[in-house]
C-alpha positions in Angstrom: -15.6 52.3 52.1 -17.5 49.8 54.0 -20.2 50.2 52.5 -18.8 49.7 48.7 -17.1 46.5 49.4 -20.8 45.5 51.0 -22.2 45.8 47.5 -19.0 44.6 45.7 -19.9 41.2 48.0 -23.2 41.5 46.9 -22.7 41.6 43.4 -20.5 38.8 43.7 -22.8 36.6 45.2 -25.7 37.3 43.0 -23.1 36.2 39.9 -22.5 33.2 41.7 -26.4 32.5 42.2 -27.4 33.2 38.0 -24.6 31.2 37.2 -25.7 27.8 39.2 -29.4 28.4 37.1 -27.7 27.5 34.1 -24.4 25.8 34.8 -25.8 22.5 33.3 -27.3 24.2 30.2 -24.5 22.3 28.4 -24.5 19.1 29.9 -25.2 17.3 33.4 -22.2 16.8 35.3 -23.2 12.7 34.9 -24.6 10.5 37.6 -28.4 11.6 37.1 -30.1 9.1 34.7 -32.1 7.5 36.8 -30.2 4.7 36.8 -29.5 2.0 39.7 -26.2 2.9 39.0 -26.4 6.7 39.6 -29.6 6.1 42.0 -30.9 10.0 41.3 -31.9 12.6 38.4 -31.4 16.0 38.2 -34.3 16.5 40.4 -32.2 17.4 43.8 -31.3 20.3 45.7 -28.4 21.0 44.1 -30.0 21.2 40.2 -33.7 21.0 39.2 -36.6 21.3 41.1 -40.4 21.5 39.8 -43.9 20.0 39.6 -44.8 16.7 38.4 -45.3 15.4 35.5 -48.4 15.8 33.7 -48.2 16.0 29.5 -44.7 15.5 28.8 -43.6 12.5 27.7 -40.0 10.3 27.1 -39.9 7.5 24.7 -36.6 5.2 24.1 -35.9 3.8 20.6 -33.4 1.3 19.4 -32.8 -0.2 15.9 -31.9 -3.7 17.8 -34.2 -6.3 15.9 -36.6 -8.2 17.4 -34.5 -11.2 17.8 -32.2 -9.1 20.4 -29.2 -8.2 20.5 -25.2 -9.5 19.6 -22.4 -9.2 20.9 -19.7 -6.5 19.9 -22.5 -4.9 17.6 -23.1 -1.7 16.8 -26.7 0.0 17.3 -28.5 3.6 17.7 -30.2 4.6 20.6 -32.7 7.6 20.2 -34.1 9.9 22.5 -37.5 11.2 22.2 -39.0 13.8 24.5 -42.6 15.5 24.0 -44.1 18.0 26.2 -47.4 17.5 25.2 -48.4 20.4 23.7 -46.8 22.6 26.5 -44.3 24.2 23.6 -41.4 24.7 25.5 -38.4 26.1 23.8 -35.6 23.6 26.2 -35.0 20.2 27.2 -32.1 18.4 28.6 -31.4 15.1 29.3 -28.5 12.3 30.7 -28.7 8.3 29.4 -27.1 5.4 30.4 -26.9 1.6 29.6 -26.7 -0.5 32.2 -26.7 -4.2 34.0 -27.5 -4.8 37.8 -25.7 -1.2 38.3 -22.8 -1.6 36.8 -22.3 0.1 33.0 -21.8 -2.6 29.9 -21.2 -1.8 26.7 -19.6 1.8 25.1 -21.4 4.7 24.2 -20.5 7.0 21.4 -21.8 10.0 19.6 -23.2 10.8 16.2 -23.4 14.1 16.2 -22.3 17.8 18.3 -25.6 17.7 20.4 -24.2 15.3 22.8 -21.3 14.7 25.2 -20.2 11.8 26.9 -19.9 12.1 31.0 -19.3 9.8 33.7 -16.0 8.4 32.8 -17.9 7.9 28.9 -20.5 5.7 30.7 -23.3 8.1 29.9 -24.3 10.6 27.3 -26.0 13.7 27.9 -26.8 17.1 26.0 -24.5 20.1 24.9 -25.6 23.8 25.0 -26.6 23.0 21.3 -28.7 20.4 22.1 -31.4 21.9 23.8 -32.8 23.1 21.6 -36.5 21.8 21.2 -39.2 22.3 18.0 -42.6 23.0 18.7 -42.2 21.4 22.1 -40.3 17.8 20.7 -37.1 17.4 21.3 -34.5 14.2 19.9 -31.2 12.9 21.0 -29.1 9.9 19.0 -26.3 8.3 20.3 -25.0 4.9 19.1 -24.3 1.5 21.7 -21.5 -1.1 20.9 -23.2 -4.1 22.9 -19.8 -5.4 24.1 -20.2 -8.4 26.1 -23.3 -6.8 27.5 -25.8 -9.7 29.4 -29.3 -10.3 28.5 -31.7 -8.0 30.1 -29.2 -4.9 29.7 -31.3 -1.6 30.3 -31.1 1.8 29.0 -32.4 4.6 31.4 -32.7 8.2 30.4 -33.9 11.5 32.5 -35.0 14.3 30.7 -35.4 17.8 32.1 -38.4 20.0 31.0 -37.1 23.1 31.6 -39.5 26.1 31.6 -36.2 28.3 30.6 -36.7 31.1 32.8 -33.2 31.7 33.6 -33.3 29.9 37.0 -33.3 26.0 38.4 -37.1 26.0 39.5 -39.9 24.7 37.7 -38.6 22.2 35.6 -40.3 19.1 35.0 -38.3 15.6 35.4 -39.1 12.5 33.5 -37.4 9.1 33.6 -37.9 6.2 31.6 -36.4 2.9 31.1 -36.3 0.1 27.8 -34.8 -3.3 28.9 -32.7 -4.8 25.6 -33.2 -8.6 25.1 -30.5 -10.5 23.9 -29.9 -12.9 20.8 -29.6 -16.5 21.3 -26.7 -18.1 20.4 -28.0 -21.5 19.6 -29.1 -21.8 16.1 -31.6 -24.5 15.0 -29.5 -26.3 13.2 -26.8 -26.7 16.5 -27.1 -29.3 19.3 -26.2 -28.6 23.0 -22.6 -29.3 23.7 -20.7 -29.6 26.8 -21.3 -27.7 29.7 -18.4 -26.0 31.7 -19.0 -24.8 35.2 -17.6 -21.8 37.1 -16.9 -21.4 40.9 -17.4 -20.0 43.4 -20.0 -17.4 42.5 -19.3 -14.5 43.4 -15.1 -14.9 43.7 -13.2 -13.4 46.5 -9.9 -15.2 45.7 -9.2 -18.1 43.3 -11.7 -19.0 40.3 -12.4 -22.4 39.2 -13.6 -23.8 36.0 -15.0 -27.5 35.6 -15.9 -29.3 32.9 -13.1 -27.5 30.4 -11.4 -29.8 27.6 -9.3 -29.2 25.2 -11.3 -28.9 22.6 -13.3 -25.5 23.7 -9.5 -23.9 23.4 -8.8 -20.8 25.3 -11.5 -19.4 27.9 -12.0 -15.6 27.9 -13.0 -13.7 30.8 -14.1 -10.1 29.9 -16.0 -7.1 31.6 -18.7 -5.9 30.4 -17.5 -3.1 28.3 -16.6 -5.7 26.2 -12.9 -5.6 26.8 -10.7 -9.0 27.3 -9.5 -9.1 30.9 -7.5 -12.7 30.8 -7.2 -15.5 28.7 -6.9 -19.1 30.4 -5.8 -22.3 28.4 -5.1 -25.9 29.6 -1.3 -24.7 31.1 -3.6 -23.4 33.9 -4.9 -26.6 34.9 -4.5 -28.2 38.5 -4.2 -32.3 39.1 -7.7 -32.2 39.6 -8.5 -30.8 35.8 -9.9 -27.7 37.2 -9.0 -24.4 35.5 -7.5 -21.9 38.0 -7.1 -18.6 38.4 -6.1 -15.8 41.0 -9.1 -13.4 40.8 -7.6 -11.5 43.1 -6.3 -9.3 40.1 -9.2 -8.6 39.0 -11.2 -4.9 40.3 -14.3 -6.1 42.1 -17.3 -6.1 39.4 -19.1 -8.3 36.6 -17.4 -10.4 34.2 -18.3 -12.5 31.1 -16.5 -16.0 30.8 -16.8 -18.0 27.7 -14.5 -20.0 25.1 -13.0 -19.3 22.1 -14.5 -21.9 19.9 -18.3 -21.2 21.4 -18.3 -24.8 23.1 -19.6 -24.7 26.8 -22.5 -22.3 28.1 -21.1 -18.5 28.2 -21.2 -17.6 32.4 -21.4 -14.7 33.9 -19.5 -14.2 37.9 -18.8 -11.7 40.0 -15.8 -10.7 41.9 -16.5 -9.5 45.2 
């Protein structure tokens, strides 16, 4: 009898073992882009492990123009990974878009080869999207640019998985493309009135100098893009000063600007 349950534990744990090798056939669990903001890949212990690369190859594509990108605008991101003549049949891979850390922006999907992860702040593969063809493999997702800062980055790790039914020898490649973004002063404009926000970063109570009247309301929004609070001239002090308790707000970045594009657009943190 002692013996039987022996094997019975044995075959358990050899189940548990096959099934780790290809949990994330369909997807990372999110948090391995490469990212500042997830600060590893799937290269750990507890995933991939392999040699270095050598022939493979990761290339990020946009259709952003030259001239940057706007605000609230839609774009597609692509993908590309190339083994270099290796011919591998599987590839995986987990992207984010991102600004000193923090996510900006939202991230859809086009198509059933992708899944969004990490609380929809990342995109990574499904089980059919693994697939690679004659060792190339592409992945498409589309960006809304949100309120998103110049300088955003999109970082991507792809795994080059020599598909032999275990976690080992698997090559991991990052790469990064930084997104520049358009200016909003056209050349037929002039430089208006500048508006100043302090202190930067915010613990406690936000001011703004420099607001009139005639910028009408300020907006402050993260940077997903979504409006947070709207201020007016009600919330002026004696002083002039625009005020507000940021102790509302969850600690991260945020976007301040006005409604009627007078004033520079600022960017703060709440600490």
């Amino acid at each position: 009898m002692k013996k039987s349950i022996l094997v019975y534990l044995f075959a358990i744990a050899c189940c548990l073992i096959s099934y780790k090798a290809v949990t994330f056939s369909s997807g990372s669990p999110g948090g391995n882009s490469g990212s500042p903001g997830d600060n590893r890949t799937c290269a750990n212990s507890s995933c991939h492990s392999g040699p270095a690369q050598t022939t493979e190859a990761v290339n990020i594509t946009t259709d952003i123009p030259a001239t940057g990108f706007l605000e609230n605008t839609d774009y597609t991101i692509t993908i590309s990974a190339d083994d270099g003549g290796r011919n591998l049949t599987k590839m995986g891979f987990e992207a984010t878009v991102e600004e000193a850390g923090n996510a900006v922006g939202t991230i859809s999907l086009v198509n059933s080869a992708t899944k969004l992860v990490r609380n929809n702040n990342a995109v990574t593969h499904t089980f059919q999207g693994t697939s690679a063809t004659s060792g190339v493999r592409n992945w498409t997702f589309d960006w809304n640019s949100g309120m998103a800062p110049d300088q955003t980055t999109v970082y991507v790790a792809v795994n080059f998985t020599n598909n032999n039914g275990s976690n080992n020898g698997d090559v991991v490649v990052t790469q990064s493309l930084t997104l520049s973004k358009a200016s909003g002063v056209g050349i037929e404009e002039t430089p208006v009135s500048d508006f100043k926000v302090f202190p930067n970063p915010v613990s406690h109570t936000l001011h703004v100098d420099g607001y009139t009247a005639s910028m009408g309301d300020i907006f402050i929004y993260d940077l997903m893009g979504r409006l947070v609070v709207k201020l007016d001239e009600t919330d002026m002090d004696a002083s002039g000063l625009l005020i507000y308790n940021a102790d509302e707000l969850p600690v991260g970045t945020y976007i301040i600007k006005s409604t009627k594009g007078e004033g520079s657009t600022k960017t703060f943190q709440k600490i």
